[in-house]
N, C-alpha and C positions, 0 to 999 in steps of 0.2 A: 454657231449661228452667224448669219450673214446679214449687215444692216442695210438696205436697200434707202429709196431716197426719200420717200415718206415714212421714214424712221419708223417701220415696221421690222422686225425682224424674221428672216426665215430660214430656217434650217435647212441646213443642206442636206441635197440626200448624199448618203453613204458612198457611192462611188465619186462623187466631189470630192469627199474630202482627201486633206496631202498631212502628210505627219507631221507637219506642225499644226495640226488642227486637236484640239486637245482630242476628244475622242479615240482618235487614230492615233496618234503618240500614246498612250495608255495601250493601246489594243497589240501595235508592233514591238515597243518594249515588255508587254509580257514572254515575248522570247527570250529565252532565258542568256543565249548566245550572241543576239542582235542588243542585247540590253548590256549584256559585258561587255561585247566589243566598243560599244560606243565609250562606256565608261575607262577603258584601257586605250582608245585613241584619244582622249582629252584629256586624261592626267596622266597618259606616261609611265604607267605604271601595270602590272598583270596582276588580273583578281584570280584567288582560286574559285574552288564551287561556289555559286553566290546561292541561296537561298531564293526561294523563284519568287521575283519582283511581286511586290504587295503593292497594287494600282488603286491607286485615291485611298491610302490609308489616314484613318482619322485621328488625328491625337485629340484626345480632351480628359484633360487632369482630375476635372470633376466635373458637374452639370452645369453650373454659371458660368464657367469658364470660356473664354472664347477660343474654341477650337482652330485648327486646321486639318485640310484636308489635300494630301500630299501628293504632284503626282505617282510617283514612282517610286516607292520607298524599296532598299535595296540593301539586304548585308551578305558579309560574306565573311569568315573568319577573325576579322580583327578589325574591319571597318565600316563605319552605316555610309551607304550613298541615299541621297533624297536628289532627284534630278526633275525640276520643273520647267515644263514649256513654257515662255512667256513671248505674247506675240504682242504686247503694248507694256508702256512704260509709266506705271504709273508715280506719283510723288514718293510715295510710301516704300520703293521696290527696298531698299537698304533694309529697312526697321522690317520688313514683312520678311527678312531672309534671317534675319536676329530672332526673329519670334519663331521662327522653322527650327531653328537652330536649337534652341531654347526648347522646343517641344521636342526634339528628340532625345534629349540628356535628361526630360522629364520622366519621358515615356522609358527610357533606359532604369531610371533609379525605384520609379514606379515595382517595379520588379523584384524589387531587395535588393539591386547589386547594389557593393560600395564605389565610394566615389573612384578607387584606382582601377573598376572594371570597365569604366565606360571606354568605347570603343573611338580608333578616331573617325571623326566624321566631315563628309562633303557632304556642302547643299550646294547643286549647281543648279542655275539657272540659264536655260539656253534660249535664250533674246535675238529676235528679228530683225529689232532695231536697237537701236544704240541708247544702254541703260544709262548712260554717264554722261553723252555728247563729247568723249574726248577722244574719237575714233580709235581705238585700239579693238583689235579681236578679240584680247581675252584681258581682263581683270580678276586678276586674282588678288585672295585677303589671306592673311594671317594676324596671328598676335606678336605685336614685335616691340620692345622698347623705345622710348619716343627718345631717350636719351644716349640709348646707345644702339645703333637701328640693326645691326648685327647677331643681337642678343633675342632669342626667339622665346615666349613663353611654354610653349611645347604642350599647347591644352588640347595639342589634338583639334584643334576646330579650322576648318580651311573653307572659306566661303571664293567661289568663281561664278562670275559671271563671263557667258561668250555670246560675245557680238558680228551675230550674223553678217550685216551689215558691211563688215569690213575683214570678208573674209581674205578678197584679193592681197590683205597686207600682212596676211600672217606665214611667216617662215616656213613652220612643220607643215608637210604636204597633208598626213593625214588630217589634221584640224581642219587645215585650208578644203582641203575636199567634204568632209564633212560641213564646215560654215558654209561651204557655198553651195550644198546642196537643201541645207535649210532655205537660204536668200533666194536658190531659183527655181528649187522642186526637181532638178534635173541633176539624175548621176552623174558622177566623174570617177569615178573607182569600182572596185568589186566589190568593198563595202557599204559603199551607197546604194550600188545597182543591185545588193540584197535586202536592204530596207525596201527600194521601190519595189520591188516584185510582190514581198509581200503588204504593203498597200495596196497595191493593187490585184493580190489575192480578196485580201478579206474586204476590200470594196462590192466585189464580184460574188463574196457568198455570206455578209452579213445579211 
């Protein structure tokens, strides 16, 4: 939705929207191909078959419980991806990506598995603007010893955030063309320039 100046809001129609508009991010990563590829241009790494993207999956452990609800939840053999749009930055983003985190090791144990089954897991969060204000492209977490910084606790838990924003200063060409197609809607690759087609498919026949 779109907040105009008398703070009404109105909805866009369907062919407005651009993938970062939650709607349409949900709608183009249900491509099972456009949904790997982005996750193997941002961490560097190659997913085999993923399991076809589970859009706005809900965890909730029991009925009081305060849930969430995920964009893009994502596994494939040996790791969960949860990849959320985030086009505003609010106070809470840190603790909201801890509580993501949190619900999918629920959602995993929920299941019978033992604690040595759980998978490892990314929660990314892809920001338009700058979740930290320390201008870097990308923020990435781990667990790591405060005393010996070298020493990793190997829990399997990897939290990144990428920052749109400051795509111009990021090294790897493909991040950089993917952040700065987030920041200006407009392709730079053949990867990008297949995300936009299909936006602007399913714009054209939602």
């Amino acid at each position: 939705m779109e907040k105009i100046e008398n703070k009404i809001y109105r909805i866009k129609p369907v062919e407005e929207l651009k993938f970062t508009d939650d709607f349409m991010f949900c709608r183009v990563m249900q491509n099972p191909d456009l949904c790997k590829g982005v996750i193997e241009r941002l961490l560097g790494i190659k997913v085999d078959k993923i399991e076809y993207p589970e859009l706005q999956k809900e965890i909730r452990p029991y009925y009081s419980a305060h849930g969430v609800r995920m964009d893009v939840y994502v596994k494939d053999s040996d790791r969960i991806f949860d990849i959320e749009m985030q086009t505003s930055v609010p106070d809470d983003l840190p603790r909201r990506m801890r509580y993501y985190q949190s619900m999918i090791d629920i959602d995993t144990l929920m299941k019978g598995s033992e604690y040595e089954t759980l998978k490892e897991s990314y929660v990314i969060f892809l920001c338009t603007k700058d979740p930290f204000g320390v201008g870097l492209p990308v923020y990435s977490f781990s667990t790591v010893c405060k005393e010996k910084k070298d020493f990793a606790l190997n829990d399997g838990i990897n939290k990144l955030f990428f920052n749109a924003s400051a795509f111009a200063s990021e090294k790897n060409l493909e991040i950089k063309g993917f952040l700065g197609y987030l920041c200006s809607g407009k392709p730079s690759d053949t990867f990008t320039e297949d995300i936009e087609q299909r936006v602007e498919r399913l714009g054209a026949t939602i």
